[in-house]
Phi, psi and omega in degrees: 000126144327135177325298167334269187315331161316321174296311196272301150299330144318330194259321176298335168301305147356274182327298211282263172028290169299320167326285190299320169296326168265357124346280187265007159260021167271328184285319201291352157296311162283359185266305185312302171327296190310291167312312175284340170292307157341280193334302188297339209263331218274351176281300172327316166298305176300311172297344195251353169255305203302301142358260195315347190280294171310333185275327179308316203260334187293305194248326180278319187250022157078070164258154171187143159319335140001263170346334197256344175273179194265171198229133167266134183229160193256133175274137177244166178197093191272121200214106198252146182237158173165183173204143189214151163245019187209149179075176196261164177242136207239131156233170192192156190169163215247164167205145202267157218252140164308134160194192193253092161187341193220125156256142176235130177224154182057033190285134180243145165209144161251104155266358171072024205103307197299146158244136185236164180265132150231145161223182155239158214231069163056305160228355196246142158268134196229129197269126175235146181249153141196142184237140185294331207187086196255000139066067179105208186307135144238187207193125173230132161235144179273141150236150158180174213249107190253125160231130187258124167245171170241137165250153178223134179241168220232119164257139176283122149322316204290338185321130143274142168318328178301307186264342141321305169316330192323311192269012187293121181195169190052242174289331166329313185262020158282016180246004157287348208274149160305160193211145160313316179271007208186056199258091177298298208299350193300135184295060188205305182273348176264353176270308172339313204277287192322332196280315198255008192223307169061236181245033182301111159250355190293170188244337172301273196298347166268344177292014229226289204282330160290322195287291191314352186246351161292321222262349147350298190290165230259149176283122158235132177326071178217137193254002168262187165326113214235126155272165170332299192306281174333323167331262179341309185257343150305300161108332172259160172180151166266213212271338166286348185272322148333292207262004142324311211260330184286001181260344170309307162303322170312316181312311173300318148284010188049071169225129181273141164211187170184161182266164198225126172261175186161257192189148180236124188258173179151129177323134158136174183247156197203147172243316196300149182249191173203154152206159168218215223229143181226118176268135169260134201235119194044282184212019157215147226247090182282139166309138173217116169231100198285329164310306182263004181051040184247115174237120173103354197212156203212118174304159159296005177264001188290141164227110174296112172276310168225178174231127154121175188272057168260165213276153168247015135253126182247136165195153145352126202267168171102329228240052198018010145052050154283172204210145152206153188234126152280144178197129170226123163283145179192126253237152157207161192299171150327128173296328151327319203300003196278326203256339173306173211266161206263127183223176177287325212271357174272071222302328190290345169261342162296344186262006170276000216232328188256333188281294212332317139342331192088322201271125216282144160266047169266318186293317210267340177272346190267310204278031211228321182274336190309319194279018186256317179307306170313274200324321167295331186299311166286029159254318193290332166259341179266340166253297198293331175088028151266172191281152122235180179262104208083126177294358204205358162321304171336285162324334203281281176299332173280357182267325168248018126314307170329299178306311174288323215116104164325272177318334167262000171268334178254349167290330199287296198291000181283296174281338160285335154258007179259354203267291197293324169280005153272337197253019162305329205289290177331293182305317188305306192283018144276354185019078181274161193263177226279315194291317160282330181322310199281340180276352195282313180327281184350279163319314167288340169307294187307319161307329193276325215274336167317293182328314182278340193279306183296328186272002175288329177296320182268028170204153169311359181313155160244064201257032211281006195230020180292328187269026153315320189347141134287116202268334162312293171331299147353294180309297200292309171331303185310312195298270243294318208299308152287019150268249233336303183299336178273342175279291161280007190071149195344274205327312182276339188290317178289327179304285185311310175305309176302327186287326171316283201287323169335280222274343115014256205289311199315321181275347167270004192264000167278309185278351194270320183335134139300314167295348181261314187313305175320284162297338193281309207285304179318307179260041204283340163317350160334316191305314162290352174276001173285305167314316190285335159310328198281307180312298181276001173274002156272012170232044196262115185218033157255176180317121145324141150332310192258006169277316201276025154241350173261306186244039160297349172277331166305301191295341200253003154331146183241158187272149185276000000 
């Protein structure tokens, strides 16, 4: 064969070559085309049912934006004290009663040897402890979960006494009767009610005119018992003796009243109680608190124990006796979201199938956050371009944060993984093969995460829910953390961990929201626009963030 011709199959072979490449890179363009076109149609689809789902439930089953805020509720934690070394110990207190401004839930008691009771005491509920032979200190604690509204009433001017009363019969009219602590008839308190009351019948205007001459007196700090009288002559008093003498007066005009004790709740530990005035105005027991200057209205932090001028501890004489009320506040969905009409499409009535159970919906809002957490974790490595260690760790570890806490959640994931890649060090230079080695790693995961959940008891730590870990996850961590130091080194190894926790708390301050739990749970079809989220950030195939900051001297050159 001749050059020529060599040549001339040489340049076709050239040709077809180019050919066939730009052949399969038209296809793989055109596949790459095909698949994002795919993506696009297949997000749109997730969107318009997940939409519809929500317009569904929005407009048929009654959802409302309403719905998505949150309900603040109180943990109380009563923790009664003492010590005898002989004989019985009799204790007794109220707990407080379902009505419609305060629901109780998760009522608890640690009695420690004691048996307790409970009954009722005409509208109040009453708790009795008693141990035959409780031998030094003892400790009793009541729990329990209170969600509180504030009310306020519209009182009718027009009302008369005559005509409040109509309907007056039974236990009502023990709250018209004289009392040694409440003595309306003493000529001192009968001259007060002739100065300020007279011949007053409106019920508006003597509630009006007893409450503004109560709430006068100067507030005084004192925690045992103030009578009406004592009140009266002092001109100071705390808050039962306010509300003694304003109820002396009522009493005196024949408006049934009475005092009502209870608790001012706010985070924190406390011995003081409060009480105030409760009026009956027709067929209802109007709230009044001249200490605090709330008339007609009552806050949502008030929590009612009892009703009427009772002590709200009885015990054993003798026995040192002490009390303190713990109160942590805390957010939860609506309660509402319980009473919407009952559908398939409603998760929250399938999950009435699980409290039966016992099983908390703290279970059921993390695993409803786990894909939101996911989702952040692939978007911070397929767009923004950082490392971590596991693609879904993040997510992982901020889903048993939620219990712990971010900061002690990640200290906790820190000290488990920097302890186990060192004593990795130890396996290696036993040269152990791969599978037991990874099963001995375990076993010390589990040892450590124990060790912290005990030492959180005897410390301030909040580690006490640390052993949520996925201690595999851990495990495999611990390994990949130490190869990465023996291969790149300290610097990248410690790089990645930072980049780990980073992207962590970002998922957890997404997943710890009440308002996304809140929503997931009303709405959990929400999820699905999360798959379809997933689809196109699997089809992401431009520069990372952190690429255009690795190669700004290239992108941002300027030309010469």
């Amino acid at each position: 064969m001749d050059v020529a011709n060599r040549t001339s199959c040489l340049d076709f072979y050239m040709d077809f070559r180019v050919l066939l490449t730009f052949i399969l890179l038209g296809k793989k363009i055109y596949k790459e085309g095909l698949f994002m076109k795919i993506s696009k149609i297949l997000f749109v689809i997730f969107f318009l049912v997940s939409i519809a789902l929500i317009f569904y439930k929005a407009k048929i089953l009654g959802y409302s934006p309403q719905l998505l805020l949150p309900e603040k509720n109180y943990l109380v934690t009563t923790t009664l004290t003492g010590s005898l070394d002989e004989g019985m110990v009799h204790l007794k207190t109220f707990l407080p009663v379902m009505d419609f401004r305060q629901s109780v839930s998760d009522e608890s008691f640690q009695a420690n040897g004691f048996d307790y009771e409970i009954q009722n005491d005409g509208e109040n509920r009453v708790v009795s402890f008693s141990n035959q032979a409780p031998q030094g200190p003892f400790k009793v604690e009541i729990e329990y979960s209170v969600s509180l509204k504030g009310v306020s009433w519209d009182i009718d001017k027009n009302i008369q006494i005559s005509e409040n009363n109509d309907h007056l019969a039974g236990e009502d009219s023990l709250y018209l009767k004289e009392t040694p602590m409440i003595p309306y008839n003493h000529p001192k308190i009968a001259k007060l009610f002739e100065k300020l009351v007279g011949r007053e019948r409106s019920v508006y205007q003597v509630i009006k005119k007893s409450y503004n001459y109560v709430k006068g007196f100067k507030n005084l700090a004192f925690k045992g018992s103030t009578s009406a009288l004592t009140a009266l002559l002092l001109k100071k008093a705390s808050c039962n003796g306010k509300s003694r003498l304003m109820v002396a007066l009522l009493r005196k005009a024949g408006i049934p009243s009475r005092l009502v004790g209870g608790l001012i709740l706010k985070n924190g530990n406390k011995k003081i109680t409060h009480q105030w005035v409760e009026a009956k105005i027709k067929e209802h027991w109007v709230s009044f608190d001249p200490t605090n200057d709330h008339f007609a209205q009552i806050p949502s932090n008030y929590l009612k124990l009892y009703v009427g001028d009772r002590v709200l501890f009885s015990h054993t004489p003798n026995i040192s006796f002490n009390w303190n009320f713990h109160i942590s506040s805390y957010l939860s969905p609506s309660s509402q979201l319980y009473k919407l009409r009952r559908s398939k499409l409603n998760v929250l009535n399938l999950f009435r199938k699980f409290q039966e159970t016992g099983v908390s919906i703290n279970i059921l809002k993390i695993l409803l956050m786990i894909p939101v957490g996911a989702l952040i974790a692939t978007f911070f490595r397929n767009v923004i371009g950082l490392q971590t260690f596991g693609t879904f760790l993040p997510a992982l570890i901020a889903a048993s944060s939620i219990e712990t806490g971010i900061v002690w959640g990640l200290l906790g994931f820190v000290i488990v993984i920097l302890i186990i890649a060192f004593l990795r060090i130890f396996f290696e230079a036993l040269d152990l093969m791969h599978t037991p080695k990874l099963s001995a790693m375990l076993t010390l995961v589990v040892a450590l995460l124990i060790g912290l959940s005990i030492l959180s008891v005897h410390s301030p730590l909040n580690l006490t829910h640390v052993s949520l870990f996925p201690i595999a996850i851990l495990t495999l961590t611990s390994e990949r953390f130490s190869i990465t130091i023996e291969e790149k080194g300290y610097l990248k190894a410690f790089s990645i961990m930072l980049q780990t926790l980073f992207v962590t708390a970002v998922c957890y301050a997404f997943m710890s929201s009440l308002f996304l739990q809140t929503l997931f749970l009303a709405f959990p079809e929400i999820g699905v626009l999360i798959v379809g989220a997933n689809i196109i950030l699997g089809r992401w195939v431009g520069l990372r963030l952190v690429e255009f900051w690795r190669f700004r001297s290239l992108i941002f050159k300027e030309n010469i």
